[in-house]
FILUM-520748 format. One record per residue: x, y, z of N, C-alpha, C in turn; residue in one letter. Coordinates in steps of 0.05 Angstrom, whole numbers, padded with zeros to 5 digits. Each point is the difference from the previous one (the first is absolute). Example, Ala and Ser with C-alpha at 12.3 -4.5 7.8 and 13.67 -1.06 7.14 Angstrom:
2
    n.xx    n.yy    n.zz   ca.xx   ca.yy   ca.zz    c.xx    c.yy    c.zz  r
   00264  -00114   00156  -00018   00024   00000   00018   00024   00000  a
  -00007   00021  -00014   00016   00024   00001  -00015   00022   00014  s
This chain:
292
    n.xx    n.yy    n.zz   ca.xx   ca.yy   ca.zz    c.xx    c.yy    c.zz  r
   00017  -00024   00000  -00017   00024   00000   00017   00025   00000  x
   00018   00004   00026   00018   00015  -00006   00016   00008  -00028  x
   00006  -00028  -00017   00015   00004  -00030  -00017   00012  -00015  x
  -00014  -00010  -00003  -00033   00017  -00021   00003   00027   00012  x
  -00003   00011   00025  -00013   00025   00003   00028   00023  -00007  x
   00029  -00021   00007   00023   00024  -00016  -00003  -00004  -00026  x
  -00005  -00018  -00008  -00001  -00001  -00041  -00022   00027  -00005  x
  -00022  -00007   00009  -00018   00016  -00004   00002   00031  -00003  x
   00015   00008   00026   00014   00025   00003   00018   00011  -00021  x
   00020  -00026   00001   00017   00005  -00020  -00013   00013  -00030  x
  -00012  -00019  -00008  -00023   00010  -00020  -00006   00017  -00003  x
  -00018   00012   00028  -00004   00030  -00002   00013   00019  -00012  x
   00023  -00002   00017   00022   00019   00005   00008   00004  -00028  x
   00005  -00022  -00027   00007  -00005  -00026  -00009   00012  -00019  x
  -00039   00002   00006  -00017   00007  -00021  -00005   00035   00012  x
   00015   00010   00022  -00003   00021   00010   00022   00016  -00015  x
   00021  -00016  -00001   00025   00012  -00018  -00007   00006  -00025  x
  -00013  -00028  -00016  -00006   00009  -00023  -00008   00032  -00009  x
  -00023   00005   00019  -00007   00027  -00006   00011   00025   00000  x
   00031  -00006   00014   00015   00028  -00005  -00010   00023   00020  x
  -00010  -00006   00027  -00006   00013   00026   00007   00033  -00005  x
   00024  -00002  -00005   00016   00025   00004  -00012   00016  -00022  x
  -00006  -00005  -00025  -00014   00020  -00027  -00023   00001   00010  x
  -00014  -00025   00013  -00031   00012  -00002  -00003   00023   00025  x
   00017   00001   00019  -00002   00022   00020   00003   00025  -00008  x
   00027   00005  -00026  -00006   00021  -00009  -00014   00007  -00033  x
  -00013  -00018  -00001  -00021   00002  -00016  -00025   00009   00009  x
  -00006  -00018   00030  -00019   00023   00014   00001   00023   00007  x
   00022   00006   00002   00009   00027   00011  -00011   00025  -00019  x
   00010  -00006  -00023   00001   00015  -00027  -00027   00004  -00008  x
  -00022  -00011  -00002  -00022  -00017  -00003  -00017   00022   00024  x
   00004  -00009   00016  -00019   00014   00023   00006   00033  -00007  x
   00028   00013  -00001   00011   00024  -00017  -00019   00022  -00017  x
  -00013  -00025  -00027  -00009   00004  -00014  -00033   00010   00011  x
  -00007  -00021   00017  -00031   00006   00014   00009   00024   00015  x
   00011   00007   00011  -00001   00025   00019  -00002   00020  -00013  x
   00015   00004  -00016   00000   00028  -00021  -00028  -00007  -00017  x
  -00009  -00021  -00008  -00027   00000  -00014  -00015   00013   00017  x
  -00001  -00010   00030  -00019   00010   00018   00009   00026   00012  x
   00018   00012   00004   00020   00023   00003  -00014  -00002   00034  x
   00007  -00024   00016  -00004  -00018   00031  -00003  -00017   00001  x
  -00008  -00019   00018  -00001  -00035  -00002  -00026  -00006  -00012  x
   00002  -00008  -00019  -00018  -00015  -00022  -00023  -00024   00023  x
  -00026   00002   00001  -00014  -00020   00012   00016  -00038   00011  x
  -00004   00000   00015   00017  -00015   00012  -00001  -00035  -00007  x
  -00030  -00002  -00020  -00001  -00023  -00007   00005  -00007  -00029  x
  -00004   00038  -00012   00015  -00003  -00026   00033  -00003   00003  x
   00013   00005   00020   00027  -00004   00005   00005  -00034   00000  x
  -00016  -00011   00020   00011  -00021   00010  -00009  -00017  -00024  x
  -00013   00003  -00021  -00010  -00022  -00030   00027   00007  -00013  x
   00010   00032  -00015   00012   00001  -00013   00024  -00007   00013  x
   00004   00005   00020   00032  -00008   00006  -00003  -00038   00001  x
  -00011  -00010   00012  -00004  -00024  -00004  -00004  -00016  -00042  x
  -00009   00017  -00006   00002  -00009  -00031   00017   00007  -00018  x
   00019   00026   00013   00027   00004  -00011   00021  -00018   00003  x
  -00005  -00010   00031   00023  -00009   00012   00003  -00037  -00011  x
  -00022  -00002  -00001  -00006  -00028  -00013  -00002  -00002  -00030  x
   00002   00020  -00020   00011  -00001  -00021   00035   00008  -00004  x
   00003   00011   00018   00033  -00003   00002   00009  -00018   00010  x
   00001  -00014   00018  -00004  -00031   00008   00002  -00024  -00020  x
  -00025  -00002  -00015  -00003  -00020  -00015   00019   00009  -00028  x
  -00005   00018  -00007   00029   00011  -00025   00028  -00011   00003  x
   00008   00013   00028   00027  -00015   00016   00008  -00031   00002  x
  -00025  -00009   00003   00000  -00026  -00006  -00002  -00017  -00017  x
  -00018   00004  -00020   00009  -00005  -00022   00031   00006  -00028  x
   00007   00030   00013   00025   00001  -00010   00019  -00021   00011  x
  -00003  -00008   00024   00019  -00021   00006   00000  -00027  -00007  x
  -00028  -00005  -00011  -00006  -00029  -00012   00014   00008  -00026  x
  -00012   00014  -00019   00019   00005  -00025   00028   00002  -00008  x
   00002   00008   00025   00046   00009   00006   00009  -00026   00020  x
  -00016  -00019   00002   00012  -00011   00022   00023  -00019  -00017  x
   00010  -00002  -00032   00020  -00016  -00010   00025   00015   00004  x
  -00004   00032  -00005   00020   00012   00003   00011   00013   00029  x
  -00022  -00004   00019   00009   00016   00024   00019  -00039   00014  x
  -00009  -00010  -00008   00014  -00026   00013   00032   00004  -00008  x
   00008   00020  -00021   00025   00000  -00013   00013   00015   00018  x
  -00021   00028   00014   00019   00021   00022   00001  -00007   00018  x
   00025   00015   00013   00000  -00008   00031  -00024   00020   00013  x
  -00007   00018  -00009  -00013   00016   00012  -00028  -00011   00007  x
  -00005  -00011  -00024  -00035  -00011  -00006   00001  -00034   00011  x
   00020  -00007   00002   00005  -00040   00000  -00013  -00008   00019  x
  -00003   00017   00021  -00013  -00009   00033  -00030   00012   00003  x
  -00014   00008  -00019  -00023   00004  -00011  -00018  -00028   00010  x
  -00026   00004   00005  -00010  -00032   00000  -00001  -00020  -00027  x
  -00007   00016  -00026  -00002  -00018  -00026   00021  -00010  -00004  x
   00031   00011   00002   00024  -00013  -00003   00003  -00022   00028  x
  -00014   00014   00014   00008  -00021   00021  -00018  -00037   00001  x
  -00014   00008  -00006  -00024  -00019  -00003  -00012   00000   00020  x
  -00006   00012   00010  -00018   00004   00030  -00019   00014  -00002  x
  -00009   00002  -00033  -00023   00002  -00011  -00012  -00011  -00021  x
  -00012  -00012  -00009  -00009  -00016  -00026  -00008   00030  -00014  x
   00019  -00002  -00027  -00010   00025  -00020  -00026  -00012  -00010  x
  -00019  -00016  -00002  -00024   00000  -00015  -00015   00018   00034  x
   00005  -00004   00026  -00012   00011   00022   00007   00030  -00004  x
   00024   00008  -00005   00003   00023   00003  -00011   00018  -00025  x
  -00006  -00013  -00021  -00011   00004  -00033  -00033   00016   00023  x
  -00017  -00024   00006  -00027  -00003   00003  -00006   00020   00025  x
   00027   00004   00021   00002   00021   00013   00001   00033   00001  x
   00010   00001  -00026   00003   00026  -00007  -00024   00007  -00021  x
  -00012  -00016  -00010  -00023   00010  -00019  -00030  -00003   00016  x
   00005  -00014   00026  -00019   00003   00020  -00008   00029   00015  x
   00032   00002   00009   00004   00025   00006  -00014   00032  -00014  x
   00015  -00001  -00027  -00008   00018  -00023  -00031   00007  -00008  x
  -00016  -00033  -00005  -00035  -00003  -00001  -00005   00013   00023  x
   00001  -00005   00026  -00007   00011   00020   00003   00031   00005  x
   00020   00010  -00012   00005   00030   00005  -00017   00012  -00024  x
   00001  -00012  -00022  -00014   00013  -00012  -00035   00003  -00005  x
  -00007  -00032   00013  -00028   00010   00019  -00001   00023   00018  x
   00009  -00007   00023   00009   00025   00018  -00001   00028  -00005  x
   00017   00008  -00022  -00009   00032  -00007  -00017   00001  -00022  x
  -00012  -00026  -00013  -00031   00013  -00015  -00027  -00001   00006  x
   00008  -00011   00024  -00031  -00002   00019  -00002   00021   00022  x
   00030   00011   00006   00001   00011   00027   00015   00022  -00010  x
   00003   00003  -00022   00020   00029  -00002  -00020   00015  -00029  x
   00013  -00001  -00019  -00005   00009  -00026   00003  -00007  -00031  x
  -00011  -00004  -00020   00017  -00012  -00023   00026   00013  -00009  x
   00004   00024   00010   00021   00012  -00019   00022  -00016   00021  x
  -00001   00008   00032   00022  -00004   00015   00005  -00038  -00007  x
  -00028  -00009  -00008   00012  -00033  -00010   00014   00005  -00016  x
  -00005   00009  -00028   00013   00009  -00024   00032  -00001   00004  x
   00013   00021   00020   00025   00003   00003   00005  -00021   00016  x
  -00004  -00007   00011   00006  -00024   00016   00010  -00038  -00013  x
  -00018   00007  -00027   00007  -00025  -00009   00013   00009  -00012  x
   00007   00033  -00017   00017   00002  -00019   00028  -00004   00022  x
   00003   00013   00015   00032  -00004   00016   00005  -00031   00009  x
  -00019  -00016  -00005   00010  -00037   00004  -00002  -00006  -00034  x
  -00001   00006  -00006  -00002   00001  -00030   00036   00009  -00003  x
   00008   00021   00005   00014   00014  -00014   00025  -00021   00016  x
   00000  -00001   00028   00018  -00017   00010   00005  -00028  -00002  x
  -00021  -00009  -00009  -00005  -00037  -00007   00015   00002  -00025  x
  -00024   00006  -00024   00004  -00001  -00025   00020   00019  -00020  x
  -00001   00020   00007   00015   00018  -00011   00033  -00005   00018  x
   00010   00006   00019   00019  -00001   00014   00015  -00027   00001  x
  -00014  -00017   00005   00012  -00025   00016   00004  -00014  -00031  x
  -00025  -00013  -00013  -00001  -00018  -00019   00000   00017  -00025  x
   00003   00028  -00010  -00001   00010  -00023   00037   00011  -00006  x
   00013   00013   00023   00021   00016   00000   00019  -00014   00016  x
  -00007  -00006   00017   00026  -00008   00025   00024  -00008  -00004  x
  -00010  -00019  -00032   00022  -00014  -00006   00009  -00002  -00024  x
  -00014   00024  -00012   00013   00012  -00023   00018   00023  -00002  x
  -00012   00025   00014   00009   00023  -00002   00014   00018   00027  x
   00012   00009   00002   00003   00014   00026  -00015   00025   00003  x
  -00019   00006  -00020  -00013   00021   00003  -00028  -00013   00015  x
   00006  -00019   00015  -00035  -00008   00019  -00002   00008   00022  x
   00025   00007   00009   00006   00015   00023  -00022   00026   00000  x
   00013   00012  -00020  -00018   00030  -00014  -00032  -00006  -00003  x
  -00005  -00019  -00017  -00024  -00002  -00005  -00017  -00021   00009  x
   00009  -00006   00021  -00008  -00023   00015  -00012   00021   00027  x
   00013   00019   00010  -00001   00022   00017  -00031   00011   00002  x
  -00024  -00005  -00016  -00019   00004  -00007  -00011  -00002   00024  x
  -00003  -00033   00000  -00013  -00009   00021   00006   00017   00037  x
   00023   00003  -00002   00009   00005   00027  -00005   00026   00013  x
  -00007   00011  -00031  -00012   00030   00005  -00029   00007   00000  x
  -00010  -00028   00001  -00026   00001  -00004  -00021   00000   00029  x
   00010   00001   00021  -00004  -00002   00025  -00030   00023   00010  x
   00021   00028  -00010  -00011   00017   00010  -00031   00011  -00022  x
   00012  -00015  -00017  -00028   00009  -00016  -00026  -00012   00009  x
   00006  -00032   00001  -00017  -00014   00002  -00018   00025   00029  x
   00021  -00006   00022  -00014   00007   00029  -00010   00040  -00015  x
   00001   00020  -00013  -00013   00015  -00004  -00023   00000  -00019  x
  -00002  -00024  -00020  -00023  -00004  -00007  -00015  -00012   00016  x
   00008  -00022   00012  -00026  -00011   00018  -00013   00018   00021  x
   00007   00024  -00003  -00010   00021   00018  -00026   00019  -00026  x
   00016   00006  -00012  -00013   00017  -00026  -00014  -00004  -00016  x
   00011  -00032  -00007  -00009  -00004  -00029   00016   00015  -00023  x
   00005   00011  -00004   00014   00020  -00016   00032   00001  -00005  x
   00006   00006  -00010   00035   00003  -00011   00005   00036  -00003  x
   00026   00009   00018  -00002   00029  -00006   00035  -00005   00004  x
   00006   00031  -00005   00028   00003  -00004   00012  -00010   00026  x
  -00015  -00005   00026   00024  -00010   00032  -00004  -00019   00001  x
  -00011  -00026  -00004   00005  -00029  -00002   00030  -00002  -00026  x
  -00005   00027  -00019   00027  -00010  -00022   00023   00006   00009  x
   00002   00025   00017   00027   00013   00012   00011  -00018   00025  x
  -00019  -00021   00015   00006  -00013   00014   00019  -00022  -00016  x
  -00017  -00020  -00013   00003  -00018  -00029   00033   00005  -00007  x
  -00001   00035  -00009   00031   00006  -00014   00016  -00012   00019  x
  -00004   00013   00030   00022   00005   00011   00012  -00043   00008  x
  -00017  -00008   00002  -00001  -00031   00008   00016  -00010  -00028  x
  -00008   00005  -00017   00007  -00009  -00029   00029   00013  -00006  x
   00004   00018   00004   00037   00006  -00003   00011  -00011   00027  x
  -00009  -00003   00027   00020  -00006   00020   00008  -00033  -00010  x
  -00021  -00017  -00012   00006  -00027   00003   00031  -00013  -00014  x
  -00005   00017  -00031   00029  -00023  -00005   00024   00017   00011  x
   00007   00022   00010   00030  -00001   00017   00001  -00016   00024  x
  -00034  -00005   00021   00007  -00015   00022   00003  -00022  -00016  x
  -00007  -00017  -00024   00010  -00025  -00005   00024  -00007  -00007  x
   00005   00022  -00014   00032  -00004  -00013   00022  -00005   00013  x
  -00008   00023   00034   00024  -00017   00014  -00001  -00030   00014  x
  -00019  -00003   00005  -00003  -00032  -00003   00011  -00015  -00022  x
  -00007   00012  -00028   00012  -00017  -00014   00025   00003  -00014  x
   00013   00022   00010   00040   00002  -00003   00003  -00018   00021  x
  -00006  -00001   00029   00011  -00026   00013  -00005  -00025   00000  x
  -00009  -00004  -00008  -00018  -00029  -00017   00007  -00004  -00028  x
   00010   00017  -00018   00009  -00005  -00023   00014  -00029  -00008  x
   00020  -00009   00013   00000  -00030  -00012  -00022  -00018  -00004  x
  -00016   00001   00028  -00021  -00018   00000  -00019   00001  -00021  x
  -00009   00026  -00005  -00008   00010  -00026   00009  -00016  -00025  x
   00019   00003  -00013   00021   00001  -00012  -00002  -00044   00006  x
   00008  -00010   00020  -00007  -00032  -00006  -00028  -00007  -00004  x
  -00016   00009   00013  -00034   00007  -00020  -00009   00008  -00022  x
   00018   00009  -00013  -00010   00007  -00027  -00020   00022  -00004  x
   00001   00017   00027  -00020   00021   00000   00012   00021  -00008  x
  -00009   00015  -00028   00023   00024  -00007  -00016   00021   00027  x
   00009   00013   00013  -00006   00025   00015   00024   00019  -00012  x
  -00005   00019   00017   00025   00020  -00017   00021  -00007   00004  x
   00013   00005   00020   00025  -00009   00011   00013  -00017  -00011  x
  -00021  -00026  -00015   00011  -00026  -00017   00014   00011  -00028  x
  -00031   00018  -00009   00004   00003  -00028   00016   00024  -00012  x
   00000   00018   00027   00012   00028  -00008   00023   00004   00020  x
   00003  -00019   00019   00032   00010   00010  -00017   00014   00027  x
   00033  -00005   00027  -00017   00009   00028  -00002   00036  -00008  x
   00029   00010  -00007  -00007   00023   00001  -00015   00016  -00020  x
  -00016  -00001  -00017  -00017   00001  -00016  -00024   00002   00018  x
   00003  -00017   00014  -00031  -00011   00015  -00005   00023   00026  x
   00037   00007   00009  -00004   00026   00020  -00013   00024  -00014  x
   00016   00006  -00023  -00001   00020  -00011  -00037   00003   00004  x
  -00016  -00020  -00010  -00031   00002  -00010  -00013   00007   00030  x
   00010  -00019   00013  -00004   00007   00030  -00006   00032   00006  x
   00030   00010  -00001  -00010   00023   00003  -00005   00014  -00010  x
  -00009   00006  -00025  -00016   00008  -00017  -00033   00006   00014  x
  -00009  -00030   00001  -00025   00002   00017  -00006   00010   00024  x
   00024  -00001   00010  -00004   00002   00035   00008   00037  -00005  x
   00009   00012  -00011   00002   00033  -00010  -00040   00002  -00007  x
  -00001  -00004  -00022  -00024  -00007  -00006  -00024  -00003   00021  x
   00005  -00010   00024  -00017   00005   00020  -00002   00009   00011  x
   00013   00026  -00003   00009   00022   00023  -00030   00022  -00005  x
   00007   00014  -00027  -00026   00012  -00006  -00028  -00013  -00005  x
  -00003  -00027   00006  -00023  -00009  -00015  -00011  -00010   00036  x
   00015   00000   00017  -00005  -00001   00021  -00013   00017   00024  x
  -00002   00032  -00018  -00001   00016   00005  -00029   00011  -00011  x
  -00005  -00006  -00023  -00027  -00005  -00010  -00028   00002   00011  x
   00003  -00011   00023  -00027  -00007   00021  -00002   00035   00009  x
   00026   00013   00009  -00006   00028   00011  -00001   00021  -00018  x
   00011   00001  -00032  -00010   00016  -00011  -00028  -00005  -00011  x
  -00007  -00024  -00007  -00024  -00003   00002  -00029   00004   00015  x
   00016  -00001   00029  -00022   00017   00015  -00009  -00013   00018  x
   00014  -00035  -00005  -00011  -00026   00017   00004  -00001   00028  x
   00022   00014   00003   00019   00003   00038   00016   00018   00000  x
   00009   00016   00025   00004   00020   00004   00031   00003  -00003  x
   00017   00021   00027   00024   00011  -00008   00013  -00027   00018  x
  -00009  -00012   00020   00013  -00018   00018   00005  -00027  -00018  x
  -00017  -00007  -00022   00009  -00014  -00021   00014   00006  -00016  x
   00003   00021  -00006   00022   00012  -00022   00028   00006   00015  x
  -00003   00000   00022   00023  -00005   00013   00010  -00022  -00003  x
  -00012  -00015   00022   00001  -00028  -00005   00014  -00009  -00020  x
  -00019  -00008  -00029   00009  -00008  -00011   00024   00005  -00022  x
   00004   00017   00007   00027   00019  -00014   00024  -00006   00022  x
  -00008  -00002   00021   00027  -00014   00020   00002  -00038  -00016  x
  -00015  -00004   00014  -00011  -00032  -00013   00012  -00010  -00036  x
  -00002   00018  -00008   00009  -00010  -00037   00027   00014  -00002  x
   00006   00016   00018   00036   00006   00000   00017  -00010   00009  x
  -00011  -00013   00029   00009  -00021   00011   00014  -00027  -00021  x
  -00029  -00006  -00016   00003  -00023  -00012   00018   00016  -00031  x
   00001   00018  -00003   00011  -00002  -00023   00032   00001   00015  x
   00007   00014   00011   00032   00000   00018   00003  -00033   00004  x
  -00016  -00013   00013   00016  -00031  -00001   00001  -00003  -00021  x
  -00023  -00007  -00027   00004  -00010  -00023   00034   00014  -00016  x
   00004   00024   00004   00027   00005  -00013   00021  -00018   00014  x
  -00004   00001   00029   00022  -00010   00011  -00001  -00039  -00010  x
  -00020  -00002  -00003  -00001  -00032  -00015   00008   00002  -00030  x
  -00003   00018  -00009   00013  -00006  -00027   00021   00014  -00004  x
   00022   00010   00021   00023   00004   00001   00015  -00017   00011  x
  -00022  -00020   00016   00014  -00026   00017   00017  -00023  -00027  x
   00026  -00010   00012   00004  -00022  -00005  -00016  -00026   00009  x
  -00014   00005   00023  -00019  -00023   00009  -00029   00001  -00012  x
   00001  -00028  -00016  -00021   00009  -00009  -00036  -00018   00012  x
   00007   00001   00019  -00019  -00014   00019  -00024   00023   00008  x
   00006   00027   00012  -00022   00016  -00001  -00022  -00012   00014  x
   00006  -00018   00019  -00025  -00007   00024  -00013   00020   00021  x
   00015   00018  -00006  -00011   00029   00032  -00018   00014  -00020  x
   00009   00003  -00035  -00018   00011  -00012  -00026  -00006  -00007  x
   00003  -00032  -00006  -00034  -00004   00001  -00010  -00007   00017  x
   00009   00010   00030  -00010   00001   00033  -00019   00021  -00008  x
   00013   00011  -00005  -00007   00032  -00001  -00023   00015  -00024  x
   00002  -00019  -00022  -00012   00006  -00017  -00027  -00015   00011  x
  -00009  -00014   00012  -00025  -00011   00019  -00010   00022   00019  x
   00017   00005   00014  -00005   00021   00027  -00003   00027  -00018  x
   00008   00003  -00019  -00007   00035  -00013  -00031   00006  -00016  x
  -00003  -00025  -00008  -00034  -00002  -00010  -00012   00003   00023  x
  -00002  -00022   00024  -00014  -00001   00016  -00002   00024   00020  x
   00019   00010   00005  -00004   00026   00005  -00005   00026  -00015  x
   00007  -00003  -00029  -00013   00024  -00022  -00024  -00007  -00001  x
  -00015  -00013   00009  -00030  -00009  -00007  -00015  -00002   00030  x
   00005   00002   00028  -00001   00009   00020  -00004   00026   00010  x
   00026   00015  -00015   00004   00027   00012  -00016   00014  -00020  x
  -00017  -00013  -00026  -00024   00007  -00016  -00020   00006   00005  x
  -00009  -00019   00012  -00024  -00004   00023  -00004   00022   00018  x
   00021  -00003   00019   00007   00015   00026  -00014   00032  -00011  x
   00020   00008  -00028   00005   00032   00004  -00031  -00003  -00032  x
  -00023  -00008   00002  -00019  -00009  -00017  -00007   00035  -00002  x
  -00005   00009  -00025  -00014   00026   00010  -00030  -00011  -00016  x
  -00021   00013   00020  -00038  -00015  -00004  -00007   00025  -00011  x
């Protein structure tokens, strides 16, 4: 009895990984973002708890199914090898039937309990990350990074339509800003990961265009976020304590990004610490300084 009830756990614990814990938290984050400025205050509290529940469970089931599809090549990295599908401590036809359980369910979820449009974006960003990202680009081009980025930016729209109904220019300025931060936080992941890359057969940049090439683009984007981060307060969305903010916040990050691509080391682990903690707080201190 005892063996069963640790297997069982174990289990848990496996099909819990699948889902990628850590994105869907700030997927909610971003997501809920989007509802507040729709509602310009806290959005009804049961329209919160559907949409974030049907966001969170379409990012979930996406995550999971990208890992049934990648699970030949993540068995190749060291990064991905200790994954449950490489591990076998999941049956990929379970983890297949898991993630499209997941997905049906979320997408019930926000068309009974939210709105068609906020469904609309919702399957397009599992859409864009399943099909387009994972199984269309991943393993062709290193531009999926870029255009794979869709999905990830799709957070905050969803949570301001399911408030509205509607699409206006601050679900897009949110969208931008999500949609340029993503491929520099990936890239330094994938300059230190580049071999693994590289024995996977996954062109990313770094593979196809060289590490420092891949800094260079880096910071390109991460410059690029400085003004577009700024957006929300000439726009009119939050005040001067955000524009502070986030002008400390994107200088910050652009000063490490130079100092990483002046580095000989090309590991850059403090930077995509940091490139996590600068969203979540550029999208906090949003909130906070909300002007209604």
């Amino acid at each position: 009895m005892v063996v069963k009830t640790l297997v069982k756990m174990a289990s848990l614990k496996d099909y819990i990984l699948l889902t990628k814990p850590g994105i869907v938290l700030l997927v909610l984050i971003t997501t809920l973002t989007g509802m507040y400025f729709a509602q310009r205050g806290m959005p009804p509290v049961d329209l919160v708890f559907w949409t974030l529940l049907g966001t969170g469970l379409a990012s979930a089931g996406s995550a999971v199914l990208n890992q049934y599809f990648d699970r030949d090549i993540d068995a190749l990295m060291e990064r991905t090898k200790s994954r449950p599908l490489p591990l076998g401590s999941v049956a990929p036809s379970h983890a297949f039937w898991f993630g499209v359980s997941l997905l049906s369910l979320s997408f019930l979820i926000m068309f009974f309990f939210t709105n068609p449009i906020a469904t609309f974006f919702t399957a397009l960003a599992s859409f864009f990350y399943v099909s387009v990202y994972t199984l269309s680009l991943k393993r062709k081009s290193p531009l999926a990074t870029e255009i794979g980025g869709v999905s990830g930016a799709m957070p905050p729209v969803i949570g301001y339509t399911a408030v509205t109904e509607r699409l206006s220019l601050e679900p897009l300025i949110l969208f931008l800003i999500m949609f340029i931060w993503q491929p520099p936080h990936f890239w330094v992941l994938a300059i230190k990961y580049a071999q693994d890359y590289k024995t996977a057969g996954i062109p990313t940049m770094p593979v196809v265009r060289g590490i420092e090439h891949t800094k260079v683009r880096t910071l390109l984007y991460t410059a690029g976020l400085l003004p577009v981060s700024l957006l929300p307060y000439f726009y009119g969305m939050a005040g001067e304590v955000y524009f502070l903010s986030a002008s400390l916040l994107s200088l910050v990050y652009l000063a490490l990004t130079l100092r990483f691509v002046f580095s000989k080391e090309p590991k850059g682990g403090f930077l995509f610490f940091y490139s996590i903690i600068y969203l979540a707080l550029l999208f906090t201190v949003m909130v906070f300084d909300m002007r209604r």
